[in-house]
C-alpha positions as CSV (number, residue, x, y, z in Angstrom):
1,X,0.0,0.0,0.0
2,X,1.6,3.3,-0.9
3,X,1.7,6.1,2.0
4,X,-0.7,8.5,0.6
5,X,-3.0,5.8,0.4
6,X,-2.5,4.9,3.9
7,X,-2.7,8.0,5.0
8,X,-6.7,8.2,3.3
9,X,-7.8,5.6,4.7
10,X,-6.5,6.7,8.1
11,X,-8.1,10.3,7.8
12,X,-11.1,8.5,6.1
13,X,-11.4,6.1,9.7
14,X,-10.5,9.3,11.8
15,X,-13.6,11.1,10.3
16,X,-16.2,7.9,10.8
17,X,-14.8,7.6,14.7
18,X,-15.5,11.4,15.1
19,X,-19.0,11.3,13.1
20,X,-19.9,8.4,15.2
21,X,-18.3,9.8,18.1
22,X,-21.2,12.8,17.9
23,X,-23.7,10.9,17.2
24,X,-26.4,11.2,19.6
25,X,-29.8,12.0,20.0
26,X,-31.1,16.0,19.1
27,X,-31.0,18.6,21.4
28,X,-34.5,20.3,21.7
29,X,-35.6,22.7,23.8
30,X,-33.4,25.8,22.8
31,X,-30.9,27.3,23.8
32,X,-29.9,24.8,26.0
33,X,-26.7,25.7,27.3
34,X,-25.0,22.6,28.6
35,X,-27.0,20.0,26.7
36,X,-24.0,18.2,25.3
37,X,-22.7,17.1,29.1
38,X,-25.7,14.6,29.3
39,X,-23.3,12.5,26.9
40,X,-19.8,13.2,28.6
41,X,-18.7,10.4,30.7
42,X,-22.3,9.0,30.5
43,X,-22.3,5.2,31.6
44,X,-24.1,2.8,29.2
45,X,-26.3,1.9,31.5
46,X,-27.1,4.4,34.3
47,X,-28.7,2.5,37.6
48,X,-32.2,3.6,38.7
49,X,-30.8,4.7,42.1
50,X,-27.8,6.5,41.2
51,X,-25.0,9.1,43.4
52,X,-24.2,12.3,42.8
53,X,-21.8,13.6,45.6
54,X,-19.0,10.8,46.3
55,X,-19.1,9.4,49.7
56,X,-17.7,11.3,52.1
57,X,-18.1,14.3,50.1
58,X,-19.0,17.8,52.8
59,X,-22.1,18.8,53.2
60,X,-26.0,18.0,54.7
61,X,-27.2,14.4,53.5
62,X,-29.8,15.0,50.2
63,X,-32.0,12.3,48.4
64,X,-33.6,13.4,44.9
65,X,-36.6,10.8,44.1
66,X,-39.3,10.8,41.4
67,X,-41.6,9.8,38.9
68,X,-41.0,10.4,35.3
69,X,-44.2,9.9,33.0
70,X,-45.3,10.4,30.0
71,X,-47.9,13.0,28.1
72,X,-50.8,10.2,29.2
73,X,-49.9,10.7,32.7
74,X,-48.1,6.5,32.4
75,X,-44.7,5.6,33.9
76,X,-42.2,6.2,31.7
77,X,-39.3,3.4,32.0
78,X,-35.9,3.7,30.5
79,X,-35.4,7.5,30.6
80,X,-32.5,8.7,31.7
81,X,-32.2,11.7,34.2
82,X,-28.8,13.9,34.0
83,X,-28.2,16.5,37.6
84,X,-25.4,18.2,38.6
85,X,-25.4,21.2,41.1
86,X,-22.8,23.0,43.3
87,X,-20.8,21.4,47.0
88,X,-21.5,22.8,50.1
89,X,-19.9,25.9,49.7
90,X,-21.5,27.0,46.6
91,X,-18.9,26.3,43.8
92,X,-18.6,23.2,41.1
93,X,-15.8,21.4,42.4
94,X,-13.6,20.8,39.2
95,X,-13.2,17.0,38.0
96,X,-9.9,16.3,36.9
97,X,-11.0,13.6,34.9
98,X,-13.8,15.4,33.0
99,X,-14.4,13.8,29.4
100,X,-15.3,17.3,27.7
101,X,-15.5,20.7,28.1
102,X,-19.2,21.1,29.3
103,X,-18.7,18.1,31.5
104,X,-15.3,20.4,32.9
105,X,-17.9,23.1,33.7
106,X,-20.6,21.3,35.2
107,X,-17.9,19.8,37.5
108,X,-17.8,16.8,39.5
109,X,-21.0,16.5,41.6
110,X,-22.6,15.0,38.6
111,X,-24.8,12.0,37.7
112,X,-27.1,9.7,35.8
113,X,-30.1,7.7,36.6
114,X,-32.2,5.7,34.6
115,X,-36.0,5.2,35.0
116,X,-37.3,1.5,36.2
117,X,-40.1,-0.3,35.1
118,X,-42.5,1.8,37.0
119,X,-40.6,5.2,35.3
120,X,-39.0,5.9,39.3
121,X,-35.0,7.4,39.5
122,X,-33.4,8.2,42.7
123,X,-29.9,10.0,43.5
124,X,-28.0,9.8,46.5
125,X,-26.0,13.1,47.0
126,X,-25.3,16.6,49.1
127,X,-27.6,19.5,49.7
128,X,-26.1,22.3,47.2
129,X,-25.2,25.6,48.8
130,X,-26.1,29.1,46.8
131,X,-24.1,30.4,44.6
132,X,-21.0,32.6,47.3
133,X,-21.8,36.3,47.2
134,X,-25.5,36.1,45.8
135,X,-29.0,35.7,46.4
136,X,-29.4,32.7,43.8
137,X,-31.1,30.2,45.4
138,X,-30.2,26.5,46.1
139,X,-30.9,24.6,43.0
140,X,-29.8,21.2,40.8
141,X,-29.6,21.2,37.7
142,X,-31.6,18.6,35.9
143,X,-31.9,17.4,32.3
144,X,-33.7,14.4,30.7
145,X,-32.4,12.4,27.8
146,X,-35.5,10.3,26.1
147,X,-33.1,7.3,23.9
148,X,-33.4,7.3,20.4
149,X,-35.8,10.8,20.8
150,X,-34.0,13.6,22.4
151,X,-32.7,15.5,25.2
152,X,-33.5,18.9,27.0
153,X,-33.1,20.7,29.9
154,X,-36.0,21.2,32.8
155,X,-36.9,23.9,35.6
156,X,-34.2,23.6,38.2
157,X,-34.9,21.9,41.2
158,X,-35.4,24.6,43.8
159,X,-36.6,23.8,47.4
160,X,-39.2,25.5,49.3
161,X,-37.8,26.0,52.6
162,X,-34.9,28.1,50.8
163,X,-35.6,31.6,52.1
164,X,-33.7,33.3,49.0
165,X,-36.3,31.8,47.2
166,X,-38.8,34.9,46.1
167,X,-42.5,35.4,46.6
168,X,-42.5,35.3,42.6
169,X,-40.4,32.7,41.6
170,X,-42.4,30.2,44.5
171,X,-45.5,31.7,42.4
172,X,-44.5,30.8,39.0
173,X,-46.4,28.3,37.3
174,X,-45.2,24.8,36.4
175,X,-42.6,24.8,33.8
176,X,-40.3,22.8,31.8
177,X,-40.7,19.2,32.9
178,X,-43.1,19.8,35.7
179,X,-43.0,22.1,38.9
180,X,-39.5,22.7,40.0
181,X,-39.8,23.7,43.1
182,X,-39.8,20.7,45.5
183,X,-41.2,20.2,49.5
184,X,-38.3,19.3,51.6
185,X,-38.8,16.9,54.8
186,X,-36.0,15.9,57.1
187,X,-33.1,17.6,58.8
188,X,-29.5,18.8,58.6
189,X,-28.8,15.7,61.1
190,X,-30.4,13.1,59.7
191,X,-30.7,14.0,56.0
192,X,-33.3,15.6,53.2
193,X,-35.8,14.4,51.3
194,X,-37.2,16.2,47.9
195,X,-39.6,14.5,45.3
196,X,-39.0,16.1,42.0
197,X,-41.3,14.3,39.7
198,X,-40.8,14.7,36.0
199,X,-43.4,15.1,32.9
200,X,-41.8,14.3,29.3
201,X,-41.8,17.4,26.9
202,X,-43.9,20.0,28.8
203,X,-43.1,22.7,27.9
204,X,-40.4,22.2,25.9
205,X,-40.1,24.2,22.4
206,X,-39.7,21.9,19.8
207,X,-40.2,18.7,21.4
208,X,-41.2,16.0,18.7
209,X,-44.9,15.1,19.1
């Protein structure tokens, strides 16, 4: 084989590794800023009950539960639900390891979950602090990827005992996804609990009907 014919089929196999590389399902929903980090480092097969913050990791015990279903109201099984949100001081710890650059931004308190048969997720992680030097509220971040349909971002998961949360924004109307902001039970001591239940494509421009 001469080399410039080696060297086309090696750009030719470089190009089919990248297309396939970048192949995934559409983004919908726009802008989305920090869609593509759903597929950074995703596993290939996310657990229902999935962590977020490593053990050990600072901060007030938080578990994230819910119900994803579809637009007849019926579990919806195999979806997978992307969150990421800040540590206990406020800031995305940076992850070293971080497959890509929106992954690099979202940091490393990060994780997957994927629905079971009855369309439930769970994560195991750390109550986020605000953002230092603000009045943002707490919140996660939360996205849903549908397989083989597409993938979007949903309201933030804000929780209701916050008090930088405003009179408006606790009046605000459901949004993307569903309601965002959540009812906490539980303690600092012992742990929280949030229910953040999840409606496929509400609300969400473009979503493919």
């Amino acid at each position: 084989m001469d080399t410039r014919r080696a060297i086309g089929l090696a750009v030719v196999g470089f190009l089919s590794c990248a297309v396939a590389s970048t192949t995934h399902e559409p983004v919908v929903g726009l802008p989305c800023e920090g869609c593509e980090a759903v597929f950074e480092g995703r596993p290939e097969h996310p657990p229902s009950i999935a962590r977020i913050a490593p053990e050990g990791e600072p901060g007030e015990r938080l578990t994230i539960e819910g119900t994803v279903t579809d637009a007849a109201g019926k579990p919806a099984p195999g979806i997978v639900v992307y969150a990421y949100h800040t540590n206990a001081k406020g800031i995305y710890p940076p992850d070293e390891k971080a497959p890509g650059p929106w992954s690099r931004r979202h940091g490393l308190l990060r994780g997957w979950a994927t629905t079971d048969a009855q369309g439930r997720y769970r994560f195991e992680t750390i109550r986020p602090a605000s953002y230092p030097n603000t009045s943002n509220p707490q919140h996660v971040h939360m996205h849903v990827l549908e397989p083989g349909r597409c993938t979007y971002t949903i309201d933030e998961l804000h929780f209701d005992d916050d008090p930088l949360l405003t009179a408006e924004e606790r009046g605000r109307a459901p949004g993307r996804g569903g309601k965002g902001i959540v009812m906490v039970t539980g303690d600092a001591a012992h742990g929280w609990n949030v229910r953040r239940d999840i409606k496929l494509g509400e609300r969400v421009p473009g979503y493919p009907s």
